[in-house]
NUVOGU-559205 format. One record per residue: residue number from 1; x, y, z of N, C-alpha, C in turn. Coordinates in Angstrom, 3 decimals. Example, Ala and Ser with C-alpha at 12.3 -4.5 7.8 and 13.67 -1.06 7.14 Angstrom:
BEGIN
> 1,13.190,-5.690,7.800,12.300,-4.500,7.800,13.200,-3.300,7.800
> 2,12.850,-2.250,7.080,13.670,-1.060,7.140,12.900,0.030,7.870
This chain:
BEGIN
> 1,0.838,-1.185,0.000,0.000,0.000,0.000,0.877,1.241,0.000
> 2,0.282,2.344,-0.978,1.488,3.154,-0.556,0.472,4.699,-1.143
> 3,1.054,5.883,-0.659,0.005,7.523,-0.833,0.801,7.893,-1.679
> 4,0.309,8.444,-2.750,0.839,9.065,-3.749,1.435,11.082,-3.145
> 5,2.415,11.231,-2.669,2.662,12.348,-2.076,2.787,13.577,-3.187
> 6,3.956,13.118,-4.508,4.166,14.154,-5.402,3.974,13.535,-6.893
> 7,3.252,14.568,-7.379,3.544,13.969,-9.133,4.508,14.783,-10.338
> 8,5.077,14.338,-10.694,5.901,14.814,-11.606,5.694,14.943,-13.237
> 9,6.380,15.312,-14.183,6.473,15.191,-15.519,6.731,13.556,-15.912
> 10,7.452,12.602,-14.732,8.058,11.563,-15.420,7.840,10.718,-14.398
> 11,6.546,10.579,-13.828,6.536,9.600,-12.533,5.698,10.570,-11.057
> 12,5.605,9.444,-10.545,4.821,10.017,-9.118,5.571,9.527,-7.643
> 13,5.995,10.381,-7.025,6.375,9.561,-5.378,5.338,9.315,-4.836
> 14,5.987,8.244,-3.877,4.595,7.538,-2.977,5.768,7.001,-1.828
> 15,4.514,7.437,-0.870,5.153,6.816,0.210,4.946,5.608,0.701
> 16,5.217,4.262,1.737,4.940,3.631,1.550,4.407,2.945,2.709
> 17,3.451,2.982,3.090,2.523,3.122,4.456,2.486,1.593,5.379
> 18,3.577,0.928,4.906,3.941,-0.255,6.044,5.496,-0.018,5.910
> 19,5.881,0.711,5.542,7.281,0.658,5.852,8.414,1.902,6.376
> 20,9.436,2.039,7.073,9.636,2.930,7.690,10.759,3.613,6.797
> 21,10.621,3.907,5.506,11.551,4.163,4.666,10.783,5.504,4.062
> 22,12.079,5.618,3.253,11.989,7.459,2.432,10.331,7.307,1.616
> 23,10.024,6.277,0.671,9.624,6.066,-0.234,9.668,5.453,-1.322
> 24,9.059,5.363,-2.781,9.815,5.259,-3.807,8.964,5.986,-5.258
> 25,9.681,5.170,-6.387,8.935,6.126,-7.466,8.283,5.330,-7.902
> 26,7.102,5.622,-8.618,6.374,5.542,-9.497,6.610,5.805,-11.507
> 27,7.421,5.623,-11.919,8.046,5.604,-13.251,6.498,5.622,-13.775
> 28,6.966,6.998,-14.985,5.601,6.709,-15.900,5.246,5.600,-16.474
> 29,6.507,4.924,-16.646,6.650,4.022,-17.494,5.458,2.628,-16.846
> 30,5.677,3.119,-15.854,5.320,1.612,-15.247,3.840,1.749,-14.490
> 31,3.231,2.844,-14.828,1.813,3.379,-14.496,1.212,2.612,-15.210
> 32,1.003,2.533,-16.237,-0.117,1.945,-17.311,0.802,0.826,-18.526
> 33,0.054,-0.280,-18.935,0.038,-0.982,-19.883,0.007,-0.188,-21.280
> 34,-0.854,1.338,-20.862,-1.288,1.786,-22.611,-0.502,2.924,-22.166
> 35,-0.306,3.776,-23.608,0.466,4.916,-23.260,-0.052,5.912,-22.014
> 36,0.306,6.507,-21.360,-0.231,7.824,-20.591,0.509,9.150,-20.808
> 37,-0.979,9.509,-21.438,-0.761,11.106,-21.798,-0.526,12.059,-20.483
> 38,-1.231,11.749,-19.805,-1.405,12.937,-18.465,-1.494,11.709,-17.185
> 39,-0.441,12.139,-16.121,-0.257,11.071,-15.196,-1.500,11.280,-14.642
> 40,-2.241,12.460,-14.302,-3.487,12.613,-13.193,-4.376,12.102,-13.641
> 41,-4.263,11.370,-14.916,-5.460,10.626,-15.399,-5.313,9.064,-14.972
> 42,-4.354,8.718,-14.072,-4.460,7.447,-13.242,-4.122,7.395,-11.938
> 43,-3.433,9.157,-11.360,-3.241,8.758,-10.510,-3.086,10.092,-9.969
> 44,-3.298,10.409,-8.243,-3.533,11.514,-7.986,-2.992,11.808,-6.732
> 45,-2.274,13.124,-6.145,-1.887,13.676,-4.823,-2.689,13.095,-3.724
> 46,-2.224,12.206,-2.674,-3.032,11.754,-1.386,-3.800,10.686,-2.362
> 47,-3.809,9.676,-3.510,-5.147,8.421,-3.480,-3.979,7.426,-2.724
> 48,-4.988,6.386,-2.017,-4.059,5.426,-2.034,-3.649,4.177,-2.783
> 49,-2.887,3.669,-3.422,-2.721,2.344,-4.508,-1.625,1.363,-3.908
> 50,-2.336,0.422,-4.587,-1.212,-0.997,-4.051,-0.571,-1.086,-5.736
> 51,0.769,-1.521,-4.853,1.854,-1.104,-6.012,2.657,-2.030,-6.059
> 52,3.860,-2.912,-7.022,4.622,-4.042,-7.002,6.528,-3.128,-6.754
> 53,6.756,-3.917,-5.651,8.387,-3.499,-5.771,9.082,-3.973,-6.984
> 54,9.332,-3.293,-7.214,10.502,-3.918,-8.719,11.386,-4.030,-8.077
> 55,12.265,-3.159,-7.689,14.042,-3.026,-7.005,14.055,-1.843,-5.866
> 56,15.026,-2.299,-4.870,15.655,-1.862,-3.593,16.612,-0.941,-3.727
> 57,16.865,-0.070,-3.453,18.564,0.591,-2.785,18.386,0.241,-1.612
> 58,19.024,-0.591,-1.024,19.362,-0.610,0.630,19.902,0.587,0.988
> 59,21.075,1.291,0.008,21.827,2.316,0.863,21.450,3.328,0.753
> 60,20.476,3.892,-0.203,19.771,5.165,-0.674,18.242,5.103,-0.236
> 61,17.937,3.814,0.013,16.573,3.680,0.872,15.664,3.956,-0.992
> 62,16.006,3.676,-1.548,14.978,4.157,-3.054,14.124,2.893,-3.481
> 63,13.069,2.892,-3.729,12.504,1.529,-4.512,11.967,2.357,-5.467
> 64,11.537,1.409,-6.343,11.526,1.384,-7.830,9.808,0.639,-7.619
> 65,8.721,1.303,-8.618,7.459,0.975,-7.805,6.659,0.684,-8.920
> 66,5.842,-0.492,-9.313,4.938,-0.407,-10.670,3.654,-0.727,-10.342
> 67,2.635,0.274,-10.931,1.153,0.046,-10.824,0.993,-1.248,-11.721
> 68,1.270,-0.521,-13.014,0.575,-1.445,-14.387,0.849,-3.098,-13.681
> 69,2.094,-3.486,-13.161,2.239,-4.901,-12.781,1.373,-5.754,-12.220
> 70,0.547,-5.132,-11.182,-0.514,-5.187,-10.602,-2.001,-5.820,-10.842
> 71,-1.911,-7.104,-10.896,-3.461,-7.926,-11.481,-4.131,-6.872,-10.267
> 72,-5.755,-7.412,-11.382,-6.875,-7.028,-10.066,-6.702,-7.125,-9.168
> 73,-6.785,-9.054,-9.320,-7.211,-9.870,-7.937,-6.111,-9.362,-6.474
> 74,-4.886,-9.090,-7.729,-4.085,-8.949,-6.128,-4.034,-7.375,-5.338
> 75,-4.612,-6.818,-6.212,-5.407,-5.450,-6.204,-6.558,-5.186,-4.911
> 76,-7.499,-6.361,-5.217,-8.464,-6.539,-4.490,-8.027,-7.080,-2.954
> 77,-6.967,-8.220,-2.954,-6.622,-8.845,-2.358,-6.437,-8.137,-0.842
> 78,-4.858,-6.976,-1.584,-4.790,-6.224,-1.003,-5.489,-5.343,-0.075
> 79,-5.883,-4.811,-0.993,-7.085,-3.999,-0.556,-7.320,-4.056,1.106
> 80,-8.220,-5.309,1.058,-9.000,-6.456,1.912,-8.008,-6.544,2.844
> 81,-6.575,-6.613,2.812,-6.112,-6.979,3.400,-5.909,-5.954,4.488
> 82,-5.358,-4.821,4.123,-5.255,-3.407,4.331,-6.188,-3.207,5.206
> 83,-7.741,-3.460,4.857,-8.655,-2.676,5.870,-8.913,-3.070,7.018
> 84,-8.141,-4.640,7.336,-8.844,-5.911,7.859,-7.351,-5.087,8.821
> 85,-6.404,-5.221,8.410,-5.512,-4.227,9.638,-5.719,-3.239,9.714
> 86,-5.937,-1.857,9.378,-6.826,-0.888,10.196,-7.822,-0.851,10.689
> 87,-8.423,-1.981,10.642,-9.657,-2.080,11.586,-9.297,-2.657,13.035
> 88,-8.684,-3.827,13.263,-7.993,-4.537,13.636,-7.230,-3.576,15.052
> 89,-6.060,-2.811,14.462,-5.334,-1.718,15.122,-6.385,-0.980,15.825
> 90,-7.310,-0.514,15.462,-8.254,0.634,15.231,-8.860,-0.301,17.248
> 91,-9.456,-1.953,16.496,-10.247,-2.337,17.949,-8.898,-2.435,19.206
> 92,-8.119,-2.432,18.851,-6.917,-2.973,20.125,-7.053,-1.998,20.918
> 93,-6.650,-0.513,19.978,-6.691,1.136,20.165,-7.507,0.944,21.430
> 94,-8.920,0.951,20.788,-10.106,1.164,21.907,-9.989,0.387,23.243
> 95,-9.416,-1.053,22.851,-9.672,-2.068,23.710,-8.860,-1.480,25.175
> 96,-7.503,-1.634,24.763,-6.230,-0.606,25.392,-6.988,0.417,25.899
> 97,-7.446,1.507,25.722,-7.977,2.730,26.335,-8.908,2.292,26.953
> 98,-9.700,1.241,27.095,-11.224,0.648,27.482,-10.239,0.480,29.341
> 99,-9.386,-0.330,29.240,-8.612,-0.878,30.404,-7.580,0.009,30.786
> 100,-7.460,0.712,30.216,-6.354,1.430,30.704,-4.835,0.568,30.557
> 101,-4.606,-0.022,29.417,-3.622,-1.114,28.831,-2.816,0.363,28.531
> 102,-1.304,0.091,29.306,0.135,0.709,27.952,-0.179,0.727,27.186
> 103,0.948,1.686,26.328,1.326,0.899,24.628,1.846,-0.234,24.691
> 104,2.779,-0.555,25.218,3.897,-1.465,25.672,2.713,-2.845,26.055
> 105,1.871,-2.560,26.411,0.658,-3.487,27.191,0.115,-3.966,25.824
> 106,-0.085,-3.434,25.101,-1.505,-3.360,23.687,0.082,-3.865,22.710
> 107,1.045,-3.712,22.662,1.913,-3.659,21.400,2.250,-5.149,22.040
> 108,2.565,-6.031,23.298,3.052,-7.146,23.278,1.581,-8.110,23.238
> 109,0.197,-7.690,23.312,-1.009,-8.322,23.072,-0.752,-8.579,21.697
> 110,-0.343,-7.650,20.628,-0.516,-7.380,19.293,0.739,-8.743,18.825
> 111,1.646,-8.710,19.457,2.718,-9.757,19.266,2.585,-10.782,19.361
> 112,2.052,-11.453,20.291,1.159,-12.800,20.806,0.256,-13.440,19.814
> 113,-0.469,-12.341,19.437,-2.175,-12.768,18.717,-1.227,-13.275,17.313
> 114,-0.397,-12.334,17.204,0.289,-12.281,15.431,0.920,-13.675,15.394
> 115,1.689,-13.902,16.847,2.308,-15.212,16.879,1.445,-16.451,16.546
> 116,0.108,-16.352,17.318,-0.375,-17.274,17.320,-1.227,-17.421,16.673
> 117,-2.424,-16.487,15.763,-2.665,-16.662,14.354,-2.094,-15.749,13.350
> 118,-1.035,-15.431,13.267,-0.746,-15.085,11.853,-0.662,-13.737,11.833
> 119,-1.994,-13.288,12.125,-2.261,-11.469,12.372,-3.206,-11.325,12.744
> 120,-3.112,-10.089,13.460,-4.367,-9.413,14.299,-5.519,-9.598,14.266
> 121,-5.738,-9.487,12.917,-7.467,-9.726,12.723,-7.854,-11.195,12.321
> 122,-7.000,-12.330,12.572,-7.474,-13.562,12.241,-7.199,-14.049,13.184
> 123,-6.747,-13.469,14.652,-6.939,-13.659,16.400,-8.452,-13.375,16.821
> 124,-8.279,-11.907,15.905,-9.886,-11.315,16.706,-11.518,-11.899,16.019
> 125,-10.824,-12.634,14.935,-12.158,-13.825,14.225,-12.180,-14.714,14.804
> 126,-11.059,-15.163,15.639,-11.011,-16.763,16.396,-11.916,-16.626,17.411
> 127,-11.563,-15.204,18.203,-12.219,-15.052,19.323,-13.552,-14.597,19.362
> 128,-13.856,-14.371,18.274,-15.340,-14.534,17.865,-16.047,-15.774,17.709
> 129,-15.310,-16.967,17.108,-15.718,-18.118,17.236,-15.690,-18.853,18.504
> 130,-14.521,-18.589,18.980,-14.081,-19.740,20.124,-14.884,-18.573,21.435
> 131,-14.671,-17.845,21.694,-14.581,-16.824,22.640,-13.064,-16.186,23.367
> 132,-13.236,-15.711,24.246,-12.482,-15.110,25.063,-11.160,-15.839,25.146
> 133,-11.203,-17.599,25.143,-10.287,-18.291,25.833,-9.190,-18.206,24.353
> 134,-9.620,-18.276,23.454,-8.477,-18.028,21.655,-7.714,-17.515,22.111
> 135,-8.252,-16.186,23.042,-6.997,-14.722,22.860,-6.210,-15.151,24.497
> 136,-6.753,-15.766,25.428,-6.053,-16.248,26.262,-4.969,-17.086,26.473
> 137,-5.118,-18.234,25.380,-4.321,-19.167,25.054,-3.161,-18.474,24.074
> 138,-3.462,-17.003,23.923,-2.364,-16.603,22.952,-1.213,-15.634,24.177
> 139,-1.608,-15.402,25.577,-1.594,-14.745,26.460,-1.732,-13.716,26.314
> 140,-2.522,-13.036,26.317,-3.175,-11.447,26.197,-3.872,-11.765,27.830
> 141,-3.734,-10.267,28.433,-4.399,-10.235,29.708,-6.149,-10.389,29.444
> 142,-6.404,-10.951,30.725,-7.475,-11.435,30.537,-8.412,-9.741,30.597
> 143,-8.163,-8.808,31.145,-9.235,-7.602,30.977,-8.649,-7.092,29.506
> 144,-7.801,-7.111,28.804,-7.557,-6.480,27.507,-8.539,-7.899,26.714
> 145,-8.249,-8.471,27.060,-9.167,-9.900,25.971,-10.649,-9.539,25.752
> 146,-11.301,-9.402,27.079,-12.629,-9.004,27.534,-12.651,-8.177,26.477
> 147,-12.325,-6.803,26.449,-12.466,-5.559,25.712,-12.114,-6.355,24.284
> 148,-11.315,-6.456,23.821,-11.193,-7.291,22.752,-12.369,-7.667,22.412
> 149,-12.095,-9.114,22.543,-13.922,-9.679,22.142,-15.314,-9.087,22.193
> 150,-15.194,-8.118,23.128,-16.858,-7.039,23.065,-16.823,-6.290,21.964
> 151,-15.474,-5.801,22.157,-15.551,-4.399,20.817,-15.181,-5.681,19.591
> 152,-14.653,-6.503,19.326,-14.616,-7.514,17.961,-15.998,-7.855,17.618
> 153,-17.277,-8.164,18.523,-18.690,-8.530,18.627,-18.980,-7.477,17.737
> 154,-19.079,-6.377,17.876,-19.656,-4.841,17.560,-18.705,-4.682,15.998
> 155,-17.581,-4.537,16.185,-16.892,-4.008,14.536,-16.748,-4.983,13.754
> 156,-16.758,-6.139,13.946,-16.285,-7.491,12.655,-17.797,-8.123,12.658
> 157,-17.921,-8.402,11.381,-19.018,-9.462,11.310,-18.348,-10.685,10.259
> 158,-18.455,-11.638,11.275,-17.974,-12.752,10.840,-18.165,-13.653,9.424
> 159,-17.287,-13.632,8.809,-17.347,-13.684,7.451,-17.491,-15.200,7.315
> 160,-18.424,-16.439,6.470,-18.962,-17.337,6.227,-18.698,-17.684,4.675
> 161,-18.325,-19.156,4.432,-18.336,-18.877,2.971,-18.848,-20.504,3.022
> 162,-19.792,-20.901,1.817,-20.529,-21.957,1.601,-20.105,-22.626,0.488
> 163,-20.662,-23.947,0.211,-19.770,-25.026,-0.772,-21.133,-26.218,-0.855
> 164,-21.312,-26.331,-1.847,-22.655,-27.465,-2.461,-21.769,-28.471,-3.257
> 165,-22.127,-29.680,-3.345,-22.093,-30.759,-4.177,-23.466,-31.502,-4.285
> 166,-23.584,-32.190,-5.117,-24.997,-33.189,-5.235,-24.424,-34.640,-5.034
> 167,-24.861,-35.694,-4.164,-25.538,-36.827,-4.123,-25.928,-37.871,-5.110
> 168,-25.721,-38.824,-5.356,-26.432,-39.550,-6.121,-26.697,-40.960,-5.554
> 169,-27.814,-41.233,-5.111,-27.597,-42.065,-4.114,-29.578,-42.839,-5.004
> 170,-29.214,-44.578,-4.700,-30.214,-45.110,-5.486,-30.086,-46.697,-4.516
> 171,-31.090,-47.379,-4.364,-31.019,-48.993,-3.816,-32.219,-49.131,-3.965
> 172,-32.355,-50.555,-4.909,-33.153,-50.915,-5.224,-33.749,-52.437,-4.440
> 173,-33.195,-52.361,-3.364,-33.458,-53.451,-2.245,-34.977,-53.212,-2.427
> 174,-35.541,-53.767,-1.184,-36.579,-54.181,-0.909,-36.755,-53.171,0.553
> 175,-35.747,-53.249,1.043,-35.753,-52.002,2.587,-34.879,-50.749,2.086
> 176,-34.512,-50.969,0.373,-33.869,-49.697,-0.156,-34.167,-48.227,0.646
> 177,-35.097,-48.246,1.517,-35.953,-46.088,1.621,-35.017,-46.925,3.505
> 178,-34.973,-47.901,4.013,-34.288,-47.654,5.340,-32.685,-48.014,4.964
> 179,-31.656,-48.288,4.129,-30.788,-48.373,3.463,-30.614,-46.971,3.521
> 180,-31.413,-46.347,2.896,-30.702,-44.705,2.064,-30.611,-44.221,3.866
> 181,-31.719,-44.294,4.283,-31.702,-43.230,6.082,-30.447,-43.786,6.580
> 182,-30.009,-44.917,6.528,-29.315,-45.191,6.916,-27.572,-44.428,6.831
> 183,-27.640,-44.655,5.500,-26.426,-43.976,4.687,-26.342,-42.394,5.122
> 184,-27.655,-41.648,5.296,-27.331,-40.280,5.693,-27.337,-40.326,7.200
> 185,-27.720,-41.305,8.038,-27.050,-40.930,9.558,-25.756,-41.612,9.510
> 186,-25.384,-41.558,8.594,-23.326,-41.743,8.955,-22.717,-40.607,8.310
> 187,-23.575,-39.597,7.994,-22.784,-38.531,8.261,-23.234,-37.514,9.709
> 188,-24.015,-38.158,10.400,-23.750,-37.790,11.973,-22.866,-38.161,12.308
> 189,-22.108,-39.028,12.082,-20.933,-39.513,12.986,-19.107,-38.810,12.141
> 190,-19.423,-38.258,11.355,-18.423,-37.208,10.689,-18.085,-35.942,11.955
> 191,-17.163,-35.864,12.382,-16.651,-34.932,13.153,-16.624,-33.682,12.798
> 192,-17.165,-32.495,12.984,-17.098,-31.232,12.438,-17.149,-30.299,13.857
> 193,-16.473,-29.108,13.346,-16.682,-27.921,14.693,-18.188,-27.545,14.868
> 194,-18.157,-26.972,16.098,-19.756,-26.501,16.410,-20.100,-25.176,15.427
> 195,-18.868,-24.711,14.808,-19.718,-23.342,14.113,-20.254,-23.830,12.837
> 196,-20.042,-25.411,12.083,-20.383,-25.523,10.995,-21.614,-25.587,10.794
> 197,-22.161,-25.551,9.585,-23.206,-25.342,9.213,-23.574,-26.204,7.763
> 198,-24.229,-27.670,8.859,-24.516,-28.715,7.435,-25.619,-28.982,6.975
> 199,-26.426,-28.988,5.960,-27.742,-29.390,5.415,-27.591,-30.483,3.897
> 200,-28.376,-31.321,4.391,-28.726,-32.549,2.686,-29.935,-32.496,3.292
> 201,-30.489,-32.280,1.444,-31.402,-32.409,1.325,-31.869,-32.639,-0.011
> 202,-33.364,-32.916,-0.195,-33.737,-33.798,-1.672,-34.100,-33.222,-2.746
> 203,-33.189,-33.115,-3.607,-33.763,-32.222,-4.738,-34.590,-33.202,-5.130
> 204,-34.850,-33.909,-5.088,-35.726,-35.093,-6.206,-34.844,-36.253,-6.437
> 205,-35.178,-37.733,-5.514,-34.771,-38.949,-6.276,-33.930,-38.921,-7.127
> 206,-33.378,-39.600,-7.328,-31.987,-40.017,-6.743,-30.989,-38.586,-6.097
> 207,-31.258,-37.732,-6.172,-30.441,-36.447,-5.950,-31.015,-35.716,-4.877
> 208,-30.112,-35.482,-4.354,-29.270,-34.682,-2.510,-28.437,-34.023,-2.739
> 209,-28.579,-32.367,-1.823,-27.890,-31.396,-2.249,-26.764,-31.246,-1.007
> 210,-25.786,-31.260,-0.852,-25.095,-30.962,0.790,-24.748,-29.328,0.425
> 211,-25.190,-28.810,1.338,-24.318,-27.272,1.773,-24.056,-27.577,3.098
> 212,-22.409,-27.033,3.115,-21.581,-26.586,4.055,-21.296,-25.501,4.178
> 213,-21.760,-24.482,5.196,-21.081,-23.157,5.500,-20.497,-23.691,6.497
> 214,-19.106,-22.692,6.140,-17.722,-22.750,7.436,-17.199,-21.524,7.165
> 215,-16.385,-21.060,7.928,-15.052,-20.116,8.035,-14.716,-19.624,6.728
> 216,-14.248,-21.058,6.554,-13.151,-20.796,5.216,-13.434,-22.088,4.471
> 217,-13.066,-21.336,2.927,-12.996,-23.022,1.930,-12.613,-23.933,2.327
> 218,-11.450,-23.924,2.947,-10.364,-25.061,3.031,-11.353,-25.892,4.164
> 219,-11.986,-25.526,5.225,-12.655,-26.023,6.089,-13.912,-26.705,5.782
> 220,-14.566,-25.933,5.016,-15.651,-26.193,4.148,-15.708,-27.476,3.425
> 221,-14.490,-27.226,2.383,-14.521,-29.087,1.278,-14.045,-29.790,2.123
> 222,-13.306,-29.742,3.086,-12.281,-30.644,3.649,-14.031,-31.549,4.773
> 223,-15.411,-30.793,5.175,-15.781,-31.019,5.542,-17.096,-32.030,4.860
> 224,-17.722,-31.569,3.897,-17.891,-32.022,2.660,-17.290,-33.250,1.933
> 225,-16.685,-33.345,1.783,-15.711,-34.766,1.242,-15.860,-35.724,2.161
> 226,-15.904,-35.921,3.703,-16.121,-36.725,4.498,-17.052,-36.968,4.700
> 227,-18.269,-35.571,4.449,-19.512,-36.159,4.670,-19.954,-36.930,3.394
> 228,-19.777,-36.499,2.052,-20.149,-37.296,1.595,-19.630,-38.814,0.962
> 229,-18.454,-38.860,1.424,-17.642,-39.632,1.188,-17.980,-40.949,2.429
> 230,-18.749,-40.649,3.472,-19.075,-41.439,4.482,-20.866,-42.076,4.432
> 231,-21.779,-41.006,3.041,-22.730,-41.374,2.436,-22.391,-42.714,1.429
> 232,-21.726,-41.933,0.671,-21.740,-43.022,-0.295,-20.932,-44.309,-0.182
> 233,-20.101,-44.468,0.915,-19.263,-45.809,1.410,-19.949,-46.740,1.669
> 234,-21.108,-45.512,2.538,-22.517,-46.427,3.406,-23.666,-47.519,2.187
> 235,-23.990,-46.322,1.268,-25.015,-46.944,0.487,-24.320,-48.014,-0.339
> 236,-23.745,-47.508,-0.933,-22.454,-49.099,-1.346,-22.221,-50.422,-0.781
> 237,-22.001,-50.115,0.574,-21.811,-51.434,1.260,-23.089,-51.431,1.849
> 238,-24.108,-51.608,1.498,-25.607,-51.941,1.504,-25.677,-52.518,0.570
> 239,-25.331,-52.190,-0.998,-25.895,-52.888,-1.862,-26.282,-52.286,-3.389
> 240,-26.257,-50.311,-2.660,-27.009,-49.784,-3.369,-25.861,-49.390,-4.126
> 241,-26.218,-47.720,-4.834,-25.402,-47.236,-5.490,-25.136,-45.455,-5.142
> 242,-23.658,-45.056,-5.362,-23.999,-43.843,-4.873,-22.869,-43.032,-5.342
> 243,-22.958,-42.082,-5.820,-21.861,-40.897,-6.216,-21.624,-39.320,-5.664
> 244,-20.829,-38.808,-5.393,-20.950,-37.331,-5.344,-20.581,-36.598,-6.218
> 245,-21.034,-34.910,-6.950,-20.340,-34.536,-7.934,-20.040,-33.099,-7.639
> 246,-19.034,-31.939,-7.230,-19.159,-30.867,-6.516,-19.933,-30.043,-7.639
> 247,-20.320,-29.113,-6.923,-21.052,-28.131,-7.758,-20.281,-26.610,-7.783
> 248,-20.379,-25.611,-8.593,-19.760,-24.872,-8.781,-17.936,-24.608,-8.946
């Protein structure tokens, strides 16, 4: 991420807002894919843009900075990423002033959480799921945690992402309709966290829809695959027949 401070005839400075250095440039060259006639037509005093390092001076502190390099996605990515730490900073801020926490108090909380998930704001999602005890087990004092998790309740809303496959499930037994019930209570016995969120259900003979909402993808299929992978083992070794196929 970085603020566009000055623009020039041949490029723009920007400063670079995670790092404790001079800055670097912006080369016209490296603004746009198509020619650019007039730099203010992509880019402007104070916007902010996510930008690719090309090259370092260690000893002159100079980087070398390109928009055009820049896909969307990692555009977007960014972005997202960016707000999810000023928000983040923003709840500690409060939390800290809520208790009367140091800096020194709030900056080694901030060290802990980072240690133990990654970064700030994927501590203060845990502790939305798990509660209070996430940020404990990361050692954060227990009255900065409190404040934590109240003010995380209020500014984050917990982000959910969902995943469908279809079913194909058929037995032509004679107790085939207690066969199939059968096959779907063995995915009660599939282990999942309490925040998941599982439903099958019948689009119509032979076909069953599973949605999984979880957290995250990775949690999601990884949850999905067992369930239905523990359907169709079932109806199989009954007799019947059974497939899954993901959707989207």
């Amino acid at each position: 991420m970085g603020t566009v401070i000055q623009i020039t005839p041949y490029g723009a400075y920007v400063s670079l807002d995670e790092y404790d250095i001079k800055g670097g440039l912006l080369h016209i060259s490296e603004i746009s894919s198509t020619w650019v006639k007039n730099i203010r037509d992509h880019v402007r005093e104070g916007q902010k843009v996510v930008l690719k390092v090309l090259r370092v001076n260690a000893q002159s502190e100079h980087v070398d900075l390109s928009l055009r390099r820049v896909t969307e996605r990692e555009r977007r990515e960014k972005l997202l990423s960016w707000k999810r730490l000023k928000k983040s900073e923003a709840i500690l801020k409060m939390a800290a002033e809520k208790v009367g926490a140091s800096s020194e108090e709030a900056s080694e909380a901030r060290s802990n959480i980072e240690a133990s998930y990654g970064d700030l704001y994927s501590g203060l999602e845990e502790a939305l799921y798990k509660g209070k005890e996430a940020l404990l087990k990361a050692s954060v004092q227990e009255d900065l945690t409190k404040a934590l998790v109240d003010i995380a309740k209020a500014k984050i809303k917990a982000a959910r992402v969902k995943v469908k496959g279809i079913l194909r499930l058929s037995c032509n037994k004679p107790d085939g309709v207690n066969l199939l019930r059968n096959a779907f209570r063995l995915a009660r016995d599939v282990k999942t966290p309490k925040d998941i969120d599982l439903r099958i259900y019948v689009l119509g003979a032979p076909r069953y829809r599973i949605e999984v909402s979880a957290r995250n993808y990775k949690e999601a299929e990884r949850i999905m695959e067992d369930v239905s992978q523990a359907v169709v083992n079932g109806i199989n070794a009954s007799g019947g027949e059974g497939s899954f196929k993901r959707e989207g």
